[in-house]
N, CA, C and O of each residue as an XYZ file, in Angstrom:
400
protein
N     -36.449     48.917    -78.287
C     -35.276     49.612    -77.834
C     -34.920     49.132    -76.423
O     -35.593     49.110    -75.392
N     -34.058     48.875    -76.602
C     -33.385     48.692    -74.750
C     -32.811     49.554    -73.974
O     -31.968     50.405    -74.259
N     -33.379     49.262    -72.815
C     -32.661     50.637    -71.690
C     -31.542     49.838    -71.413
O     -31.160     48.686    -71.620
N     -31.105     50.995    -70.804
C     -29.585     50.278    -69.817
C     -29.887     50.480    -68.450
O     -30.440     51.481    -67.995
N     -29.513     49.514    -67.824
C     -29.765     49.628    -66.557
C     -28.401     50.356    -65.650
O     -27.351     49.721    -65.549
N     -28.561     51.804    -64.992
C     -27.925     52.449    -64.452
C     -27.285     51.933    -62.991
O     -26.252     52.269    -62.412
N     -28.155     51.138    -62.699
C     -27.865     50.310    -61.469
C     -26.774     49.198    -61.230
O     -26.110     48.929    -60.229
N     -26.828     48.485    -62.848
C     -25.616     47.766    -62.877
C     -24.208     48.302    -62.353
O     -23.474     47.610    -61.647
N     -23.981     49.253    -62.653
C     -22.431     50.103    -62.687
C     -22.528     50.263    -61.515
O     -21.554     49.821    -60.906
N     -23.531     50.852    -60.709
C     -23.445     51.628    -59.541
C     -23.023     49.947    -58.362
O     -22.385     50.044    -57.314
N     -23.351     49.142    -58.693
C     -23.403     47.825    -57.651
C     -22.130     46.687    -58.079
O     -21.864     45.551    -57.686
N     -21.539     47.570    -59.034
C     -20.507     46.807    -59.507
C     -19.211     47.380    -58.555
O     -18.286     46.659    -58.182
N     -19.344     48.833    -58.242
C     -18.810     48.914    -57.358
C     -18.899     49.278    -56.043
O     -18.136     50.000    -55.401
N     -20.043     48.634    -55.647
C     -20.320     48.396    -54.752
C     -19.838     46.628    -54.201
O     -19.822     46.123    -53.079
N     -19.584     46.217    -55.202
C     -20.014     44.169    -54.707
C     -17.634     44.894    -54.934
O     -17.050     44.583    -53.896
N     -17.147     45.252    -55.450
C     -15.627     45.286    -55.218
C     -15.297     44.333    -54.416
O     -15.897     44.409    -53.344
N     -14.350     43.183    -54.534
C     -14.555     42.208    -53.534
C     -13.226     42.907    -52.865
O     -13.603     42.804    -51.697
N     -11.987     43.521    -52.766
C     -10.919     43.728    -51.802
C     -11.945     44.618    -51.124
O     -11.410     44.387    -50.040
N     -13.213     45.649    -50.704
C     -13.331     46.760    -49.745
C     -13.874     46.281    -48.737
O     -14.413     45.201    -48.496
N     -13.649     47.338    -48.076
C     -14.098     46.989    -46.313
C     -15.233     46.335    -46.157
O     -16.125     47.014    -46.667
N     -15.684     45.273    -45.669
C     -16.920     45.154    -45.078
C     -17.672     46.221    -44.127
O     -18.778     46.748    -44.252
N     -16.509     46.374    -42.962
C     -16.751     47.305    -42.468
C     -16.466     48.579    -41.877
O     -15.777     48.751    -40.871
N     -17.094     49.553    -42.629
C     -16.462     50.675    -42.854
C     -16.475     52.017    -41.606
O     -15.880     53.094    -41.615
N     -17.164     51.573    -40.859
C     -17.435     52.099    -39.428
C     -16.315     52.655    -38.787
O     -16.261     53.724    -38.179
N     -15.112     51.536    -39.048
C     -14.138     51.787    -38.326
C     -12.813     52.123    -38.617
O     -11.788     52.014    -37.944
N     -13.140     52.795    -40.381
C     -12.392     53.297    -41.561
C     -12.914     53.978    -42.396
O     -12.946     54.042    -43.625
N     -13.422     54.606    -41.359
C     -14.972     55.945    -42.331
C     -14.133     56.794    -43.115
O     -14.300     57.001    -44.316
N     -13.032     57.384    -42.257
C     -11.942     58.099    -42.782
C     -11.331     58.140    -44.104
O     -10.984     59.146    -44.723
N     -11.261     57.138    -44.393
C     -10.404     56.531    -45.380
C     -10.994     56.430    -46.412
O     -12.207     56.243    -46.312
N     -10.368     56.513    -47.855
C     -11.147     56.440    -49.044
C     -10.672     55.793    -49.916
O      -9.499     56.161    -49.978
N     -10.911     54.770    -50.911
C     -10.263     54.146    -51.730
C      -9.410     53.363    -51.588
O      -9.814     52.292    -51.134
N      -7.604     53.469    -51.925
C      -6.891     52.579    -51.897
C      -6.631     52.459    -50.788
O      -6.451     51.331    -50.329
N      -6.523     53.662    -49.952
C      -5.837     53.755    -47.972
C      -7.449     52.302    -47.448
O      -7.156     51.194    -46.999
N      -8.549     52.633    -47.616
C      -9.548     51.579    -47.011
C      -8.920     50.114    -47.746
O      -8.489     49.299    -46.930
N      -8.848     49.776    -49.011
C      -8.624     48.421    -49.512
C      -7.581     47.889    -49.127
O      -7.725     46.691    -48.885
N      -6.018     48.509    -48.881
C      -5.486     48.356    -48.271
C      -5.452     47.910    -47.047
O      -5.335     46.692    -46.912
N      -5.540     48.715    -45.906
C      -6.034     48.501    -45.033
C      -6.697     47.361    -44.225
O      -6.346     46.841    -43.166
N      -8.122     47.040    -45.306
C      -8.183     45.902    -45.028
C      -7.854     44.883    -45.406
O      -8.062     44.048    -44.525
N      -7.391     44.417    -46.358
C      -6.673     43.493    -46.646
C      -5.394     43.432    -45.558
O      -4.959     42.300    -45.343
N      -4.900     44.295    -45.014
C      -4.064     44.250    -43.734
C      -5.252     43.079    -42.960
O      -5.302     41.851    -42.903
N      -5.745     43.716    -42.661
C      -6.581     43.224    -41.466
C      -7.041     42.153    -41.470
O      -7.282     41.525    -40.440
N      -7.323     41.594    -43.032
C      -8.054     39.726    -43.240
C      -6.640     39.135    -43.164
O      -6.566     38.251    -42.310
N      -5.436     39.394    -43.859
C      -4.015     38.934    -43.455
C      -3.278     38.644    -41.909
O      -2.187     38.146    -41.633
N      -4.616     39.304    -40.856
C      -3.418     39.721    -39.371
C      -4.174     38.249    -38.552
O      -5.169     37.556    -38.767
N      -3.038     38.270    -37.504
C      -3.667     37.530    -36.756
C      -2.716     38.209    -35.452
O      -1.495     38.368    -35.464
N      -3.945     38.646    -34.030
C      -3.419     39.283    -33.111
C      -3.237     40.879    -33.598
O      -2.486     41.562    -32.902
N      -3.719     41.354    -34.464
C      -3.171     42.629    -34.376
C      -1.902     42.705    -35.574
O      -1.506     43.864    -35.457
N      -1.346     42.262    -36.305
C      -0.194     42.242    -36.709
C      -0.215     40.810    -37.616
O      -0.794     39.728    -37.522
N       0.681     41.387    -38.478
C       1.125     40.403    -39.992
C       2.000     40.828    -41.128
O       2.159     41.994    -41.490
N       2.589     39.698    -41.687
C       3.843     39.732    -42.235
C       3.514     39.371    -43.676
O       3.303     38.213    -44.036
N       3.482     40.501    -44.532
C       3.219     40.387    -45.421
C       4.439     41.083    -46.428
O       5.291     41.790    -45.890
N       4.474     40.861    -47.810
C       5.473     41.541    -49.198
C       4.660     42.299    -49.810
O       3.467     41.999    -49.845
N       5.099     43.346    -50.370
C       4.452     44.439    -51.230
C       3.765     43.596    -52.062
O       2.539     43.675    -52.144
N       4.502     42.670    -52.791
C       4.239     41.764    -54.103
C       2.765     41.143    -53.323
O       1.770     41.660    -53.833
N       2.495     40.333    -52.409
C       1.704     40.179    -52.065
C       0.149     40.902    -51.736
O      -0.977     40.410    -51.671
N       0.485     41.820    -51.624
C      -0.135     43.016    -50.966
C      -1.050     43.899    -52.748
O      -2.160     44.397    -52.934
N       0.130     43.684    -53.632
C      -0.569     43.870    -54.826
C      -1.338     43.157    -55.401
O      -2.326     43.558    -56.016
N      -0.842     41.511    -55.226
C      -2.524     40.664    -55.675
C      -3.133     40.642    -54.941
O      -4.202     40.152    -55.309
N      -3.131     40.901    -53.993
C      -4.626     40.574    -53.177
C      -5.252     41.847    -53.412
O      -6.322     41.387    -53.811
N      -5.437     43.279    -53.483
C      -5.911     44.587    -53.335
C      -6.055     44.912    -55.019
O      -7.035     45.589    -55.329
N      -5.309     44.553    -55.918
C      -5.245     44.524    -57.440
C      -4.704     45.828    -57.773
O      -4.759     46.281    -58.916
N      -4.285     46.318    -56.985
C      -3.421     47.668    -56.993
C      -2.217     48.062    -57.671
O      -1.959     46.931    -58.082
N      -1.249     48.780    -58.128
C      -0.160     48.962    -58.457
C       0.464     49.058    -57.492
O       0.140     49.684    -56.483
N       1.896     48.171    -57.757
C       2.871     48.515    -56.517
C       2.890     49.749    -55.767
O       2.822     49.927    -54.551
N       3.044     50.945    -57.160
C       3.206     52.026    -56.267
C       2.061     52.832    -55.470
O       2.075     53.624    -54.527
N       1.274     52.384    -56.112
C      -0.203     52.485    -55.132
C      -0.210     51.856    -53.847
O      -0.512     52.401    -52.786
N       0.055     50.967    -53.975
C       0.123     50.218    -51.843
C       0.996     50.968    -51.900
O       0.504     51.980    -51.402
N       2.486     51.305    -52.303
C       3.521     51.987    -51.215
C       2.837     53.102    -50.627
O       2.666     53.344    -49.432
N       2.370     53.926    -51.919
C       1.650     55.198    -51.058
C       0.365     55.198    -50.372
O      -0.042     56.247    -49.872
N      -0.342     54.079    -50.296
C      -1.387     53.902    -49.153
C      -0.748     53.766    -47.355
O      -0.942     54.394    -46.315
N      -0.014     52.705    -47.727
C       0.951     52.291    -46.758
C       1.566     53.426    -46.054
O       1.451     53.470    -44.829
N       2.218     54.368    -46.691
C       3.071     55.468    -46.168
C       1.961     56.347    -45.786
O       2.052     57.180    -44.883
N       1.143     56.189    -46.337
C      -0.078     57.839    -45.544
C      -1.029     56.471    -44.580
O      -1.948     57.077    -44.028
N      -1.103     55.316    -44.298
C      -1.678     54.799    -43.411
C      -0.609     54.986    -42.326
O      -1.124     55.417    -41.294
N       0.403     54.842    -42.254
C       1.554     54.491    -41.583
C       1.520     56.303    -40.974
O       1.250     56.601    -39.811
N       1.812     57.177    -41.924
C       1.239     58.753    -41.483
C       0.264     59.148    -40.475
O       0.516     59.989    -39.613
N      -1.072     58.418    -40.607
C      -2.175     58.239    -40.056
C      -2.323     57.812    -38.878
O      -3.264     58.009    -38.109
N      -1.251     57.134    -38.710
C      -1.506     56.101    -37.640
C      -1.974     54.761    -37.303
O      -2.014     54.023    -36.319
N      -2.382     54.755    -38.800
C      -3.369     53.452    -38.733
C      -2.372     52.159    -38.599
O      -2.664     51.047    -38.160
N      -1.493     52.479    -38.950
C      -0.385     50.954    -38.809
C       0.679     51.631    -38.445
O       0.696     52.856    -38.326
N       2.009     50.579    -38.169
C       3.070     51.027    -37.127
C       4.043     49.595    -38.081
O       3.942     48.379    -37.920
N       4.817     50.279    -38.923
C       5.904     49.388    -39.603
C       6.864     48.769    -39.299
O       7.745     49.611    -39.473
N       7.294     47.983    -39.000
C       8.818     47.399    -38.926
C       9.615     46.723    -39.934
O       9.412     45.605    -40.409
N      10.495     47.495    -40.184
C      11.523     46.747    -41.003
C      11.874     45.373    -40.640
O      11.854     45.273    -39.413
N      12.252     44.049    -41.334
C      12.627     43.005    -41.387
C      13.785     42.512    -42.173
O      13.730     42.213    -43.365
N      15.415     42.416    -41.007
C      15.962     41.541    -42.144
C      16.589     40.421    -41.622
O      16.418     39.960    -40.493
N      17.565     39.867    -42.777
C      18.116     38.378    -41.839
C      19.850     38.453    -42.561
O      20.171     38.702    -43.723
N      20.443     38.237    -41.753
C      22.116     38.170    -42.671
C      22.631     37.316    -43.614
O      23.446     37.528    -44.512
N      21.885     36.050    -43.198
C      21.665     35.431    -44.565
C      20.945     35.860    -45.685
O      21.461     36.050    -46.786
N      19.368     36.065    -45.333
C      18.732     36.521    -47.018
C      18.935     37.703    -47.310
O      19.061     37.994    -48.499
N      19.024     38.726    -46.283
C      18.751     40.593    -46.426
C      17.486     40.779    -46.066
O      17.044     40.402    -44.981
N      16.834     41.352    -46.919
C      15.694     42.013    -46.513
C      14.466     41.357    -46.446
O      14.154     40.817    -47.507
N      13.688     41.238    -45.550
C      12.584     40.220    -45.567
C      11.081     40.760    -45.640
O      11.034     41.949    -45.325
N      10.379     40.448    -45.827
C       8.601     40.988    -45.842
C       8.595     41.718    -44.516
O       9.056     41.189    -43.504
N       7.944     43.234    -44.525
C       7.586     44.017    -43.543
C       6.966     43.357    -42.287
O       6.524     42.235    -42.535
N       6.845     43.689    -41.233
C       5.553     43.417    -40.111
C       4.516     44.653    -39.678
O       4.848     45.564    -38.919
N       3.539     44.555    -40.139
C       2.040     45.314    -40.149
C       1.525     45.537    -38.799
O       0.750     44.641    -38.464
N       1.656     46.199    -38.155
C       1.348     46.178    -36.260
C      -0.530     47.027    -36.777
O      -0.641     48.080    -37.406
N      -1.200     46.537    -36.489
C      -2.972     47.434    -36.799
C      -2.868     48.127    -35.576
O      -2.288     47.666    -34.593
N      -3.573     49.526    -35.632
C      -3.945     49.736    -34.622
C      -5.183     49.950    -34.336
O      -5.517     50.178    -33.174
């Protein structure tokens, strides 16, 4: 008879490759607001980065409307500081991500 090993599952999500490395400084945060998040943060350079929702969904493997609402309660939080982006030629362009 074979056991199952209970440990598998438990380290499967643990090894999640979008979550924080480090969580010290996003203890707060749980789930999609942390994966988010950091994936902000491997994207920034200086503090800040210009990223598309569309983007933001493959990298985190999330549903669109899942980043919007991470985004809007990080943005709530404080944890980021949004700016709209547009241009008169294209319209509307990829957000800018300010970390704080």
């Amino acid at each position: 008879m074979r056991q199952t090993n209970s440990t598998s599952v438990k380290n499967s999500a643990i090894s999640k490759p979008n979550q924080a490395k480090n969580t010290s400084l996003i203890s707060g945060l749980s789930g999609s607001l942390r994966d988010i998040l950091d994936s902000l943060r491997k994207l920034s350079t200086r503090n800040s980065c210009i990223v598309s929702i569309k983007t933001l969904v493959k990298i985190s493997g999330y549903t669109r409307s899942t980043v919007q609402r991470a985004l809007k309660k990080l943005k709530e939080e404080k944890y980021i500081l949004v700016k709209r982006r547009s241009s008169n030629e294209k319209g509307n362009l990829p957000n800018c991500y300010i970390l704080k």
